[in-house]
Backbone as CSV, one residue per row, in Angstrom:
resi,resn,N_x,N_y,N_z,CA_x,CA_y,CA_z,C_x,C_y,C_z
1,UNK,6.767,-121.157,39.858,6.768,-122.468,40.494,6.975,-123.558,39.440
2,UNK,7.890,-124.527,39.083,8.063,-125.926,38.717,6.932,-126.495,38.750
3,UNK,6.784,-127.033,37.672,5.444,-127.844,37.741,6.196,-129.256,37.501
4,UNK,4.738,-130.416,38.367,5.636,-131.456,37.557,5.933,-131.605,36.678
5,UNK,6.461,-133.024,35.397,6.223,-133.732,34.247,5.307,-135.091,34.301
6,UNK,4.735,-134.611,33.635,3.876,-135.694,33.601,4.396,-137.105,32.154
7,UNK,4.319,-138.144,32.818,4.794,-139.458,32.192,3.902,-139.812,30.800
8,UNK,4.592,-139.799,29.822,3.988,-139.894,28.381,4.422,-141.063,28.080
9,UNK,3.958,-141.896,26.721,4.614,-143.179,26.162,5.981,-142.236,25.339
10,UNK,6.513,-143.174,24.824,7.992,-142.776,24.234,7.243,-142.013,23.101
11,UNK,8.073,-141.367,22.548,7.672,-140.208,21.384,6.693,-139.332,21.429
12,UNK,6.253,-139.348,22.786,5.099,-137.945,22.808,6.068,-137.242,24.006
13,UNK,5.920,-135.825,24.036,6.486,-135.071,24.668,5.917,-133.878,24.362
14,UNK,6.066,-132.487,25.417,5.640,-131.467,25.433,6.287,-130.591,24.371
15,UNK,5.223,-130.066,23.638,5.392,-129.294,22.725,6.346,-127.541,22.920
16,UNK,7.392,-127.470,22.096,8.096,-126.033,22.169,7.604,-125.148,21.466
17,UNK,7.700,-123.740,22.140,6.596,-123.151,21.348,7.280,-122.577,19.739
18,UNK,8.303,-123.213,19.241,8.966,-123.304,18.098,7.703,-123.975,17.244
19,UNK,7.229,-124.996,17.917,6.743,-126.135,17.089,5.706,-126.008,17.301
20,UNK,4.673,-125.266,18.134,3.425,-124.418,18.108,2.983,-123.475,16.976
21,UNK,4.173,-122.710,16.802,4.131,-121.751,15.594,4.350,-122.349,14.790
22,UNK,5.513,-123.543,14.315,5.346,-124.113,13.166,3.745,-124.843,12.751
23,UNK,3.441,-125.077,13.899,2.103,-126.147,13.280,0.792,-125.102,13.412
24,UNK,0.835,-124.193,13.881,0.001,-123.352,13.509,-0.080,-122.302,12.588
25,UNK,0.997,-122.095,11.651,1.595,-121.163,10.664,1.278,-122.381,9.363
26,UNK,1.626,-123.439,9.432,1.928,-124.364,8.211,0.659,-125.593,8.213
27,UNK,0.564,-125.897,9.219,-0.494,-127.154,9.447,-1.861,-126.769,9.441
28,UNK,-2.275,-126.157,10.516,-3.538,-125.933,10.761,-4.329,-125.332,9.690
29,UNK,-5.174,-126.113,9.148,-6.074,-125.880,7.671,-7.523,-125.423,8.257
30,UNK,-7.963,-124.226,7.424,-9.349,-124.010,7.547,-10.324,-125.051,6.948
31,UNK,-9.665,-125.930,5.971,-10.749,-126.418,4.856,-11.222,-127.635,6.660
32,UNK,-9.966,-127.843,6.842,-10.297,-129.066,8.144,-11.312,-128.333,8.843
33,UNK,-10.949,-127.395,9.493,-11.932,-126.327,10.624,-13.191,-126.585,10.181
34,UNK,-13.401,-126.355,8.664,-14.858,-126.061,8.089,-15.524,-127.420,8.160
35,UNK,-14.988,-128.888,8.003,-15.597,-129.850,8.331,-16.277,-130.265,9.265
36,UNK,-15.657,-129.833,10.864,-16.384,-130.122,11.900,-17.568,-129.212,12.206
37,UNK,-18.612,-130.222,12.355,-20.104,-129.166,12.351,-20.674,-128.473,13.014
38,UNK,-19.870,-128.569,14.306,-19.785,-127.941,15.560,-19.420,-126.697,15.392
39,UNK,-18.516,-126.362,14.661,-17.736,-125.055,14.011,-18.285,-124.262,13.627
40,UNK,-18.655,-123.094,14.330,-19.173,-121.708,13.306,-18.439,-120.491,13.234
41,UNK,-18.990,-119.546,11.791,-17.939,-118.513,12.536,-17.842,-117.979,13.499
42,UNK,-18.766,-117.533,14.218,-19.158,-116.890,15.703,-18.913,-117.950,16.531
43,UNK,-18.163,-119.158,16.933,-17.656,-119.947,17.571,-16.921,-119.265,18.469
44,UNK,-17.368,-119.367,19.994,-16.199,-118.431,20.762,-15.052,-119.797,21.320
45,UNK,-13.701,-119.141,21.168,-12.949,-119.875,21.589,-12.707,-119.691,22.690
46,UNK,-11.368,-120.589,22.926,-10.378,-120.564,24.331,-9.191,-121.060,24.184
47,UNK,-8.166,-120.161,25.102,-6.928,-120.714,24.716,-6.705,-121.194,26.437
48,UNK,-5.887,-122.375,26.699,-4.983,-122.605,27.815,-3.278,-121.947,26.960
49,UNK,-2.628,-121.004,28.015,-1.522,-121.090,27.428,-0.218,-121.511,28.061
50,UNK,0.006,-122.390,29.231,0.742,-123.016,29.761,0.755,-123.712,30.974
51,UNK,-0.602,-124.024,31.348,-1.214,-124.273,32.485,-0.120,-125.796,32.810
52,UNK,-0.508,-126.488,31.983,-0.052,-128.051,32.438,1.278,-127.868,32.304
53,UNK,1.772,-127.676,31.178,3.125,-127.597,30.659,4.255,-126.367,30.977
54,UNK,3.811,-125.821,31.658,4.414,-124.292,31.745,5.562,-124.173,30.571
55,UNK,4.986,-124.427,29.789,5.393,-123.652,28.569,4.871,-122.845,27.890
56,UNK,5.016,-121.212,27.620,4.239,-120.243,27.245,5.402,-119.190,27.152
57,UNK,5.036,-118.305,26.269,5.794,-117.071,26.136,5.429,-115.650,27.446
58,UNK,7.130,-115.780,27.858,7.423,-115.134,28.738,6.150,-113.709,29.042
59,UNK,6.266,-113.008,28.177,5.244,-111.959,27.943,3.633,-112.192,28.652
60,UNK,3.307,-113.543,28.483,2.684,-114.189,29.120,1.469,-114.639,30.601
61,UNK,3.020,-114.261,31.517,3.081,-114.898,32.610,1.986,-115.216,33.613
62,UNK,1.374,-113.561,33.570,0.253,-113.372,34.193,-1.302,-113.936,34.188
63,UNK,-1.426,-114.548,33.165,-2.090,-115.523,32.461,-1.812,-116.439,31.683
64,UNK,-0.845,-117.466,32.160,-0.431,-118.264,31.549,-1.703,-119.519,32.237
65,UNK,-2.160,-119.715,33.191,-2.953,-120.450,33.690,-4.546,-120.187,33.537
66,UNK,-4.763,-118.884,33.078,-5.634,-118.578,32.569,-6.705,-119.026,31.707
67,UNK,-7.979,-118.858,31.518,-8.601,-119.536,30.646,-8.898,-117.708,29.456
68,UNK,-7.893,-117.827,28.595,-8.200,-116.700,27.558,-9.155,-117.001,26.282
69,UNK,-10.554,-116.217,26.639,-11.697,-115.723,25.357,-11.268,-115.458,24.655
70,UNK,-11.667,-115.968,23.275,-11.156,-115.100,21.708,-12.647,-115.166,21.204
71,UNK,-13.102,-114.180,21.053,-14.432,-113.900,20.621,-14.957,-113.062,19.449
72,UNK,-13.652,-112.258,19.549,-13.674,-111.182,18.248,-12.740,-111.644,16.953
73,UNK,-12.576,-112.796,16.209,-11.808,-113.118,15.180,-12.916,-112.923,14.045
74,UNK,-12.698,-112.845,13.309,-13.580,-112.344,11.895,-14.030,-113.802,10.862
75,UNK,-12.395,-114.147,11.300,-12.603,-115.281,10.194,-11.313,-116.504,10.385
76,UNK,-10.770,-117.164,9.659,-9.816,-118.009,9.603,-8.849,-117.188,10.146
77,UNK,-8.807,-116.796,9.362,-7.293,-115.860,9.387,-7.281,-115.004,10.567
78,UNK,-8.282,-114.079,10.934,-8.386,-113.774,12.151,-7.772,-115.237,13.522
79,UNK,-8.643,-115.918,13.215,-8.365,-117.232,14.669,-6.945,-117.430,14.700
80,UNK,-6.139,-118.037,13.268,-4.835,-117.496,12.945,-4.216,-116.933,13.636
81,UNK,-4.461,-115.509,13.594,-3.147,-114.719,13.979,-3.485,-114.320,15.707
82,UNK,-4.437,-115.119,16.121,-4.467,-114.818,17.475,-3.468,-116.429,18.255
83,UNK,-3.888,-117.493,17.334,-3.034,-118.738,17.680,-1.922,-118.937,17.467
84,UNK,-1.245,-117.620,16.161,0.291,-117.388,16.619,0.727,-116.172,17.336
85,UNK,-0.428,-115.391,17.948,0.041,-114.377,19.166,0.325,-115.142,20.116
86,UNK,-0.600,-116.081,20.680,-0.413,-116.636,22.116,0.539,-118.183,22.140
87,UNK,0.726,-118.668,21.020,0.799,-119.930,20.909,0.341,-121.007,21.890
88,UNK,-0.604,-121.066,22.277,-1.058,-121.796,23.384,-0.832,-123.292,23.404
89,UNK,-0.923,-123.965,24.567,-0.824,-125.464,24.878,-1.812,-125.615,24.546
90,UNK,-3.291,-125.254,24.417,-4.433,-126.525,24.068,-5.408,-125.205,24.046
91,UNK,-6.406,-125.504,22.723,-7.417,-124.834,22.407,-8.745,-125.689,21.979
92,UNK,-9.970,-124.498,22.693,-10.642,-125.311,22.740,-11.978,-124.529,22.467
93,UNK,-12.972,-125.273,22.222,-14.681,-124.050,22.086,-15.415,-124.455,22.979
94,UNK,-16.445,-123.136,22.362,-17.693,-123.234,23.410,-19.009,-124.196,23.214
95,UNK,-18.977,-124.826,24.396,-20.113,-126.035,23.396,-21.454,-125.135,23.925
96,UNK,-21.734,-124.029,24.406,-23.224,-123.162,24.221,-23.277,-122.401,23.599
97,UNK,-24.980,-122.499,22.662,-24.678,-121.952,22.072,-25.877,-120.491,22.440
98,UNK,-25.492,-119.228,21.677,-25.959,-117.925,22.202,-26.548,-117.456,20.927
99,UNK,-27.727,-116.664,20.874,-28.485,-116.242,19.653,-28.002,-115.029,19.041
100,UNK,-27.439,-114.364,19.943,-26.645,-112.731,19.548,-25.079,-112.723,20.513
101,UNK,-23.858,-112.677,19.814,-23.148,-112.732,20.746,-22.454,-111.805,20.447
102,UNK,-23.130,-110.359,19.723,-22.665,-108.987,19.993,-23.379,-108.761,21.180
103,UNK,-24.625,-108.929,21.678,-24.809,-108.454,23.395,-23.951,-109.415,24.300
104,UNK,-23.352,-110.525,23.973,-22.253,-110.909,24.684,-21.323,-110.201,24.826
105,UNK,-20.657,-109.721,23.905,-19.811,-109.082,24.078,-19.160,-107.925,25.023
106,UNK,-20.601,-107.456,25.507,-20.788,-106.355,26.366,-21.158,-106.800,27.813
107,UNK,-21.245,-108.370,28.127,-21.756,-108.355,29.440,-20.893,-108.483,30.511
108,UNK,-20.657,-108.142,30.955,-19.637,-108.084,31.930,-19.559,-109.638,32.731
109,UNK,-20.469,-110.470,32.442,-20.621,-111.983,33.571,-20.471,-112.817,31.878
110,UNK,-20.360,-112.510,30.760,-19.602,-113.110,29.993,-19.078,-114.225,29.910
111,UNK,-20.299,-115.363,29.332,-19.251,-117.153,29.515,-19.162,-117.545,30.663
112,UNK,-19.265,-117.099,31.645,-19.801,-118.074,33.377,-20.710,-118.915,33.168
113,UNK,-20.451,-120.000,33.146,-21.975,-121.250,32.883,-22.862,-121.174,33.344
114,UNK,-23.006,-120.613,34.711,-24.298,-120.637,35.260,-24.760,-119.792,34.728
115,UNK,-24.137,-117.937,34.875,-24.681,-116.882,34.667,-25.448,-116.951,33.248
116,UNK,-24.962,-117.811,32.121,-25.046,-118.003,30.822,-26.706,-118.987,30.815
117,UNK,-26.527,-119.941,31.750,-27.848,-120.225,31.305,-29.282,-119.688,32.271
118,UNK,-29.241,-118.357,32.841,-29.986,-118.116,33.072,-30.324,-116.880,32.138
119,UNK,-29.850,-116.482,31.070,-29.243,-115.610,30.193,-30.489,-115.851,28.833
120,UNK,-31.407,-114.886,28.589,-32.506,-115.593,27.497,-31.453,-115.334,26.367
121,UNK,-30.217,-114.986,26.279,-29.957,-115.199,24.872,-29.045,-116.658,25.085
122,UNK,-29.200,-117.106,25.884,-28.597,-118.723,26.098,-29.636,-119.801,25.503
123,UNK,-29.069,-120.388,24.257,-29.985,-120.976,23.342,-30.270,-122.695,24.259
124,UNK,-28.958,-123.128,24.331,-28.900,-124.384,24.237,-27.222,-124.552,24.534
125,UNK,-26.775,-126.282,24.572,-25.547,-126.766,24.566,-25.396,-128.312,24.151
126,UNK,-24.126,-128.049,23.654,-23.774,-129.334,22.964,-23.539,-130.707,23.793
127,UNK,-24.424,-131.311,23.467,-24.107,-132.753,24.800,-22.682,-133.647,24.258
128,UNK,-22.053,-134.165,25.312,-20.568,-134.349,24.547,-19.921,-134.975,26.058
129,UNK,-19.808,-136.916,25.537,-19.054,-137.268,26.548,-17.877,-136.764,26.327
130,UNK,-17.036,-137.408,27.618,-15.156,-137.427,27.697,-15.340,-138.521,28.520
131,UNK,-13.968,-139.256,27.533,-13.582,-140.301,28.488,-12.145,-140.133,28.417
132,UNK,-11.686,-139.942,29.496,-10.037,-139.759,29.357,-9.501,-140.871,30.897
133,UNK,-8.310,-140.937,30.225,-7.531,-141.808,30.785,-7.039,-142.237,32.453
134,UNK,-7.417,-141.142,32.663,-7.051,-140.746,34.226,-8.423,-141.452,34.795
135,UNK,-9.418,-141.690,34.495,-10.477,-142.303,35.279,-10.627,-143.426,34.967
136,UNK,-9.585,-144.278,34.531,-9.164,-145.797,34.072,-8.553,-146.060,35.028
137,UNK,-8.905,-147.686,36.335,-7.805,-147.655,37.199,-6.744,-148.848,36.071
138,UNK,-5.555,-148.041,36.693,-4.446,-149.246,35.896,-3.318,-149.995,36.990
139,UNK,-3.471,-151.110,36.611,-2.549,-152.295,37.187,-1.076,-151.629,37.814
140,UNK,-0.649,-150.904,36.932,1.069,-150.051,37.397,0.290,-148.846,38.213
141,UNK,-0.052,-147.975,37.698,-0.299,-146.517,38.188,-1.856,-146.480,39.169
142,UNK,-2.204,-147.290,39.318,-3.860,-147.297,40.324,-4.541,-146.489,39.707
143,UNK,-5.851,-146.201,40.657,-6.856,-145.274,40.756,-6.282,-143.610,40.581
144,UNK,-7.038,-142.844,40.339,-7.352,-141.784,40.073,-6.792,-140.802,41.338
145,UNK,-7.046,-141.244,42.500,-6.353,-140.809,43.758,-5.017,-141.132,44.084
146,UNK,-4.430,-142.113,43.428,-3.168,-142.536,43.431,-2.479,-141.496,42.239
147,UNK,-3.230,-141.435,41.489,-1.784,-140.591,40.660,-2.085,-139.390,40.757
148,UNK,-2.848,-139.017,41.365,-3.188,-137.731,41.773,-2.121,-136.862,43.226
149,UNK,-2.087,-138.145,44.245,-1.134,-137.922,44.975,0.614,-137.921,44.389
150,UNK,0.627,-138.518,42.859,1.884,-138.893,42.534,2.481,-137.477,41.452
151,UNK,1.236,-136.343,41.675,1.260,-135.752,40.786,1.075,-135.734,39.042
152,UNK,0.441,-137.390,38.959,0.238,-137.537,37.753,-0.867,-137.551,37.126
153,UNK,-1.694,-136.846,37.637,-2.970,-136.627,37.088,-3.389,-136.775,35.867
154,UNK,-2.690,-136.192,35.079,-3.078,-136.021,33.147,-1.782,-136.733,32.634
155,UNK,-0.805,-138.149,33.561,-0.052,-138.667,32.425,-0.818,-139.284,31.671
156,UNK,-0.359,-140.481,30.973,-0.990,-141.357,29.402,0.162,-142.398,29.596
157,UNK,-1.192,-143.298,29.954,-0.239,-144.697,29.798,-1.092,-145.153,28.989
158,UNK,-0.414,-146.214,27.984,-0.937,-147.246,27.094,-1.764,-148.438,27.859
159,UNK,-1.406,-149.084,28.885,-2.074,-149.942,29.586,-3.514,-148.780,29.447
160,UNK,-3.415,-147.815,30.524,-5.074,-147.569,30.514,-6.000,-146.813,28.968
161,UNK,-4.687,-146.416,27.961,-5.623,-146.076,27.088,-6.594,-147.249,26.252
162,UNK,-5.318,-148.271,26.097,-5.969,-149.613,25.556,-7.341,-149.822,25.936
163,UNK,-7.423,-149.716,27.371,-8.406,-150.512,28.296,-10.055,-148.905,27.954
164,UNK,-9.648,-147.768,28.355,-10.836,-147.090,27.550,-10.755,-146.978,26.308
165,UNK,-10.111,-147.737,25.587,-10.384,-147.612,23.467,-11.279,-148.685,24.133
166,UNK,-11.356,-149.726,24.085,-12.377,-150.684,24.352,-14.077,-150.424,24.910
167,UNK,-13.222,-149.220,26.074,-14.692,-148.714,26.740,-15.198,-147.697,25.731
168,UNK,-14.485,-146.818,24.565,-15.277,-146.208,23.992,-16.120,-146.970,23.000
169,UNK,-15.357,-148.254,22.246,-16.290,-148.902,21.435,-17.628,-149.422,21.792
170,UNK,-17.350,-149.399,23.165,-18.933,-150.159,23.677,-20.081,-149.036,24.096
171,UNK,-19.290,-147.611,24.475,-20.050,-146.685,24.919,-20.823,-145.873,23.184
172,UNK,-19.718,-146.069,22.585,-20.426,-145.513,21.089,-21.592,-146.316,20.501
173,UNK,-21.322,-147.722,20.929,-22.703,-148.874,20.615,-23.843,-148.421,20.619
174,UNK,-23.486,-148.232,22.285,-24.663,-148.093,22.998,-25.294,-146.694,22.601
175,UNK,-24.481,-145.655,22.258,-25.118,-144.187,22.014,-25.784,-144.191,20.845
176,UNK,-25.764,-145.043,20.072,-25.425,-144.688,18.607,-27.457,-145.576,18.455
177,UNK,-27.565,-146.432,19.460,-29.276,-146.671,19.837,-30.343,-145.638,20.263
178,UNK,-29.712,-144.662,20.461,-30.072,-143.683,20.578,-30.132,-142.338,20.133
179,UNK,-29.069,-142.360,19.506,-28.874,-140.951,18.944,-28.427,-141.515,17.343
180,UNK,-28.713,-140.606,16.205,-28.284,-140.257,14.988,-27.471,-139.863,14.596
181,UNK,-26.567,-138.839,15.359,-25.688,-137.888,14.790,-24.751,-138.003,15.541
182,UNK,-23.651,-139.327,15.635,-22.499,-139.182,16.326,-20.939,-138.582,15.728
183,UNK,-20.442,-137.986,16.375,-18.938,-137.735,16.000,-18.030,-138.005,16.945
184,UNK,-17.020,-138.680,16.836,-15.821,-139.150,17.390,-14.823,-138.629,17.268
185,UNK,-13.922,-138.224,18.528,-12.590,-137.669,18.121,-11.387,-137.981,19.092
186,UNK,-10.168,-138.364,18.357,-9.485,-138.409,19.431,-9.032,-136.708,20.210
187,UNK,-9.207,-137.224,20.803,-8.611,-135.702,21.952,-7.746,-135.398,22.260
188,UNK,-6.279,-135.996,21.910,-5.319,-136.125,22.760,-5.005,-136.847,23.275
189,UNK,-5.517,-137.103,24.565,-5.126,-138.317,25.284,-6.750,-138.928,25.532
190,UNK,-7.271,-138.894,25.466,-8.590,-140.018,24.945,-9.542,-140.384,23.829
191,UNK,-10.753,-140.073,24.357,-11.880,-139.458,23.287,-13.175,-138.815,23.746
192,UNK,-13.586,-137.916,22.666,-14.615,-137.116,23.147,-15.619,-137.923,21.988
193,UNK,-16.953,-138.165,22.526,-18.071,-138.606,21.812,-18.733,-137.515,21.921
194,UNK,-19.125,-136.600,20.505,-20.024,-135.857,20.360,-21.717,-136.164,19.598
195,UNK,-22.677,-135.681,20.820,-23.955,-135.903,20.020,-24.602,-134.406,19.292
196,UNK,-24.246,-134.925,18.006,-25.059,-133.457,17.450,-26.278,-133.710,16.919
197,UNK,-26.951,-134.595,17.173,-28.479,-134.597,17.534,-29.352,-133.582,17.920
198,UNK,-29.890,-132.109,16.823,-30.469,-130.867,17.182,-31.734,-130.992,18.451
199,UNK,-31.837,-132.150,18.511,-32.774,-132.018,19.704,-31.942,-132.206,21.483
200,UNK,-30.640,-132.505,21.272,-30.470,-132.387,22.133,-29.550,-131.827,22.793
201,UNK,-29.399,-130.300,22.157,-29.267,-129.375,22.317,-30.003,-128.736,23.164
202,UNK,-31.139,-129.108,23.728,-31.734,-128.132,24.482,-32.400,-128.765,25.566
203,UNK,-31.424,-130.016,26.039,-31.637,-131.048,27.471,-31.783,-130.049,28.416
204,UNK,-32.491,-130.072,29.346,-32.259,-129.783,30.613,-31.411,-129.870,30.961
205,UNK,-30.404,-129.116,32.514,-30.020,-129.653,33.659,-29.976,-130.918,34.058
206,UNK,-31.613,-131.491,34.040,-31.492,-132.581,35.143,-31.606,-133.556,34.244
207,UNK,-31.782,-133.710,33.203,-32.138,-134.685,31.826,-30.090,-134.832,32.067
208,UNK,-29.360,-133.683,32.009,-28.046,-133.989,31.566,-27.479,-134.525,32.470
209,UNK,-27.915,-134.381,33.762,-27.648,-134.663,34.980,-27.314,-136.301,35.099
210,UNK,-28.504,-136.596,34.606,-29.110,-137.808,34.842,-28.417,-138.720,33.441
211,UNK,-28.363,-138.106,32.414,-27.773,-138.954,31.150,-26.169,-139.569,32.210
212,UNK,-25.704,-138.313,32.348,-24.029,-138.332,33.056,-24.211,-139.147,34.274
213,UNK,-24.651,-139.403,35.241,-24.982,-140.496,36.394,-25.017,-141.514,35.742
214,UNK,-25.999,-141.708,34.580,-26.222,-143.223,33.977,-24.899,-144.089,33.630
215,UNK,-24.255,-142.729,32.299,-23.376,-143.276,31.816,-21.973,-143.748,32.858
216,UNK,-21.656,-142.928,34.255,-20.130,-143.038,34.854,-20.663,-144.499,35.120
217,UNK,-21.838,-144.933,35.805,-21.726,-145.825,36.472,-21.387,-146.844,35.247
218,UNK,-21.102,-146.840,34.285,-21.011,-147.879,33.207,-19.098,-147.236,32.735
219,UNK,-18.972,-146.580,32.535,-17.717,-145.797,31.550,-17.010,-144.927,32.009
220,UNK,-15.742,-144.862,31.937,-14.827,-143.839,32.432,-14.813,-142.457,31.711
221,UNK,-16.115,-141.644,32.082,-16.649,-140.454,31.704,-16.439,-139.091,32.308
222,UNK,-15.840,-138.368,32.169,-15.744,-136.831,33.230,-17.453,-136.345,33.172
223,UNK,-18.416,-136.569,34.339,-19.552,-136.668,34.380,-19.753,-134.881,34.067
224,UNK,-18.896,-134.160,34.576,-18.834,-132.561,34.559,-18.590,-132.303,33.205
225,UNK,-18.689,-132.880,32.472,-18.585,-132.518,31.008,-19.919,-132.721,30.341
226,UNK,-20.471,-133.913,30.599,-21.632,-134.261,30.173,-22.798,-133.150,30.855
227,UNK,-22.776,-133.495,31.710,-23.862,-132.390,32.546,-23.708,-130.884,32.144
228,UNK,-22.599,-130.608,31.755,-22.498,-129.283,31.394,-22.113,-127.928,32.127
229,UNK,-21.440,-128.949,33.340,-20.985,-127.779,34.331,-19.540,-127.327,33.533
230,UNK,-18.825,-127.668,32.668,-17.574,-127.371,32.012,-18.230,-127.298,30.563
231,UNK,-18.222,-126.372,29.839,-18.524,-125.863,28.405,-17.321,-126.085,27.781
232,UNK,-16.095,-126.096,28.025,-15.651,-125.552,26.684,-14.724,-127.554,26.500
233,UNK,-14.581,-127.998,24.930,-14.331,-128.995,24.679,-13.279,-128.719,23.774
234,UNK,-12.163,-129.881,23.714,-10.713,-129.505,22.319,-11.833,-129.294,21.161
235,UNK,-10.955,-128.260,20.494,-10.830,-127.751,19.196,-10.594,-129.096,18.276
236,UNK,-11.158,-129.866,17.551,-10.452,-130.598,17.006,-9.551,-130.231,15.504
237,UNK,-8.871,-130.960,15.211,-7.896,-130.157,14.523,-6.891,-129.118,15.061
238,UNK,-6.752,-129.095,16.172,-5.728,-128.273,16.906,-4.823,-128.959,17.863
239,UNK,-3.498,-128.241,18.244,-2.873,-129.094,18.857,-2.863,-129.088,20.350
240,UNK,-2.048,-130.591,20.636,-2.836,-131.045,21.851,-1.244,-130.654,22.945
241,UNK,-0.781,-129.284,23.299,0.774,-128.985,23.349,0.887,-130.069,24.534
242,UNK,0.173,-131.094,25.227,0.990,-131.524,26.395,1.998,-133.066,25.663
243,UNK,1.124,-133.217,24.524,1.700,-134.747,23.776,2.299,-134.655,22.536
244,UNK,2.357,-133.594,21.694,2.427,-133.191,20.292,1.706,-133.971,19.828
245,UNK,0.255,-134.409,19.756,-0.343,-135.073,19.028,-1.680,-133.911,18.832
246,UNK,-2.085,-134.019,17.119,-3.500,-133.697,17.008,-4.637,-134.188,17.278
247,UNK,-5.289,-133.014,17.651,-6.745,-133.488,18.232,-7.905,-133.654,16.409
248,UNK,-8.019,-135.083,16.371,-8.480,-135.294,14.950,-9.865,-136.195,15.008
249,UNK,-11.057,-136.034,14.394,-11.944,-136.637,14.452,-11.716,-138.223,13.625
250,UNK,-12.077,-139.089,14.433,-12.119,-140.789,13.799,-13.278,-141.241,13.413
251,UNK,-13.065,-142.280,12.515,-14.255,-142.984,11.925,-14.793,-144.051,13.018
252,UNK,-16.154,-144.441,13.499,-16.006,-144.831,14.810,-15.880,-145.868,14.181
253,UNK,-15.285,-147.254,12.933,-14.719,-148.519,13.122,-13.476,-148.262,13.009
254,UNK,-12.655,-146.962,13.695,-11.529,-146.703,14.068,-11.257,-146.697,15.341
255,UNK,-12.252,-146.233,16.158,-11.909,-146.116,17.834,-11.041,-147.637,18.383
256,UNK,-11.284,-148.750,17.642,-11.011,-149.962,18.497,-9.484,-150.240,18.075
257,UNK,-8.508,-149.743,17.371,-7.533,-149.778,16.876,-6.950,-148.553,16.783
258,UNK,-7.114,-147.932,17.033,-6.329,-146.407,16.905,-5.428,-146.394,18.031
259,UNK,-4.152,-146.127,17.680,-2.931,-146.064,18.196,-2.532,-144.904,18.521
260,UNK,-2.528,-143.799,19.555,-2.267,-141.933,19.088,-0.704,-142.585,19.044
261,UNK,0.157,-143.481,19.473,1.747,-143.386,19.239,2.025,-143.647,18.167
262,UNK,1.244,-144.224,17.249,1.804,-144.438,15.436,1.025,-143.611,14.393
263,UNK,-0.097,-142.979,15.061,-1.003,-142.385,13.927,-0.341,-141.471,13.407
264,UNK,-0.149,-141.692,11.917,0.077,-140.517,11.547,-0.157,-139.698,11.254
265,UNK,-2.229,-139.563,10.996,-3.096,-138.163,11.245,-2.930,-137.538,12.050
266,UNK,-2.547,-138.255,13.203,-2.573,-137.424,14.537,-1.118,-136.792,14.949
267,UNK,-0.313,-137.143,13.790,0.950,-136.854,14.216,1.441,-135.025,13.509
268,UNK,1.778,-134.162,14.305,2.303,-132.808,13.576,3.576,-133.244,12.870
269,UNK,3.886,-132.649,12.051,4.944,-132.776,10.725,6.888,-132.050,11.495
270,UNK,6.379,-131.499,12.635,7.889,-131.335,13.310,8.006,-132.311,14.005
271,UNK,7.264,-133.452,14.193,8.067,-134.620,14.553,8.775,-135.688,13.977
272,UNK,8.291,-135.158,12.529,9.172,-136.441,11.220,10.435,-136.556,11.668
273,UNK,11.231,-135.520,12.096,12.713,-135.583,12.204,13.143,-136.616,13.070
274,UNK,12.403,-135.903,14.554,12.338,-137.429,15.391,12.102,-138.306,15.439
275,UNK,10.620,-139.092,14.387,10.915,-140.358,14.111,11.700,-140.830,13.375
276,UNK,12.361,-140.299,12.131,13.526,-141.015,11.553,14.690,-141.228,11.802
C-alpha cells in the first residue's frame, strides 16, 4: 500500500537507505552513545524499519511496520552491525528499566508495558516529556484532527515548530524548579525533556498520571509518553530517517534558537552535497 508524504520544510526529506548505511557505517560514534546517561550496555533497543516512510529493504517486508527488539548486542559494535542489517527509519530505547534481563530474555510476554510492570524484575522508568509538533494548532495546517484527516499527521512545519521551541523554553523553566537532572534533546521533529532525577524513576502510575494531566493542560505534550503507557523514546544520536536530521542532545540556552533546518549538529554529512 502507498503511504502518504508527509510535508517537510525545504531540505529535509526522507532518508535512502544508501544514506542510512552511510551514516550508520561512518557517522554514528560510540564515544557520542557513551555520553548520554540514559545509555547502558544492557540498553534494550528498537528499530522502526519503514513504518512512516515505507522505505526499508525489500527482504524486509513482513515487518517493516513492526516494532523490532535488539536485545542481544554485546557491545558497540554489536548495535552496529544490527543498524546496518536492518537500516531502519528511526531507533529508539527502552526507558524501563529491568534488574536481570537474561530472565527477560526468556519470557515469552517480553517488553509489553503492562505485563512488564507487574513483573518483580521491573525496576522502575524513565520519566520523559515529548512535545512534538503535531499537537501545536497552526494558523495554515489547524488542529491535530485536521491534519490528521489530511493525512498529515507527523508533517513539520516551521510555523508550529517555532511556536513549541517557545513552549519548550517555558516548560524546561518550569521543570528545572523541580527537578535537578535535566536533559534536552532535539528529536527530530521536536523535543524530548528528559528527567534523570534517580528518584524519579520509581513514580507510580498515578503520580505519572497525574504529572502528564498537569503538564498537557499547560504544553503540547504526548501525555502517553509521560505516563508511561509508550516506553520506548529516540535514540539520541541516531537518525531521524523521516527528515535526515539527527536526533542530538541541546544545551537548554539552546532550545529557544535552535533551527533543525540550519543546524549543522543535527545535520548527517550526505547532505553536504545538497546544500552546496
Amino acid at each position: 500500500m502507498q503511504k502518504h508524504k508527509y510535508k517537510m520544510p525545504r531540505g529535509m526529506r526522507y532518508s535512502k537507505l544508501v544514506d542510512r548505511a552511510e551514516f550508520y557505517c561512518r557517522e554514528f560514534s560510540e564515544a557520542a552513545l557513551k555520553n548520554w546517561e540514559a545509555f547502558k550496555p544492557n540498553t534494550v533497543i528498537a528499530f522502526l524499519l519503514g513504518k512512516y516512510t515505507n522505505v526499508y529493504l525489500k527482504k524486509f517486508t513482513n515487518i517493516k511496520d513492526d516494532v523490532v527488539v535488539i536485545d542481544d548486542y554485546c557491545n558497540f559494535t554489536g548495535l552496529q552491525e544490527y543498524l546496518l542489517k536492518y537500516l531502519p527509519e528511526g531507533v529508539y530505547y527502552d526507558t524501563h528499566h529491568y534488574d536481570n534481563l537474561e530472565i527477560c530474555h526468556g519470557c515469552p510476554e517480553r517488553y509489553e508495558t503492562q505485563k512488564c510492570l507487574d513483573c518483580k524484575h521491573y525496576i522502575g522508568q524513565e520519566l520523559v516529556f515529548d512535545l512534538d509538533p503535531e499537537n501545536v494548532y497552526c494558523p495554515v495546517h489547524g488542529d491535530l484532527d485536521h491534519k490528521l484527516s489530511m493525512h498529515q499527521g507527523r508533517m513539520l512545519c516551521m510555523i508550529e515548530f517555532n511556536i513549541l521551541r517557545r513552549k519548550a523554553v517555558l516548560m524546561y523553566n518550569e521543570l528545572r524548579q523541580a527537578y535537578s537532572k535535566l536533559r534536552v534533546v532535539y528529536s527530530g521533529r521536536g523535543f524530548h525533556i528528559h528527567v534523570l532525577d534517580e528518584d524519579t524513576l520509581y513514580l507510580s502510575r498515578k503520580e505519572r498520571q497525574d504529572l502528564a494531566h498537569d503538564f498537557a493542560n499547560r504544553y503540547p505534550i504526548d501525555e502517553w509518553v509521560t505516563e508511561g503507557n509508550i516506553k520506548l523514546i529516540r535514540l539520541p544520536h541516531t537518525l531521524h530517517g523521516m527528515i535526515s536530521r539527527i536526533c542530538i542532545p541541546i544545551e537548554s540556552n539552546e532550545i529557544g534558537t535552535f533551527n533543525p533546518v540550519s543546524s549543522n549538529a543535527a545535520m548527517p554529512r550526505y547532505l553536504e552535497f545538497e546544500r552546496s
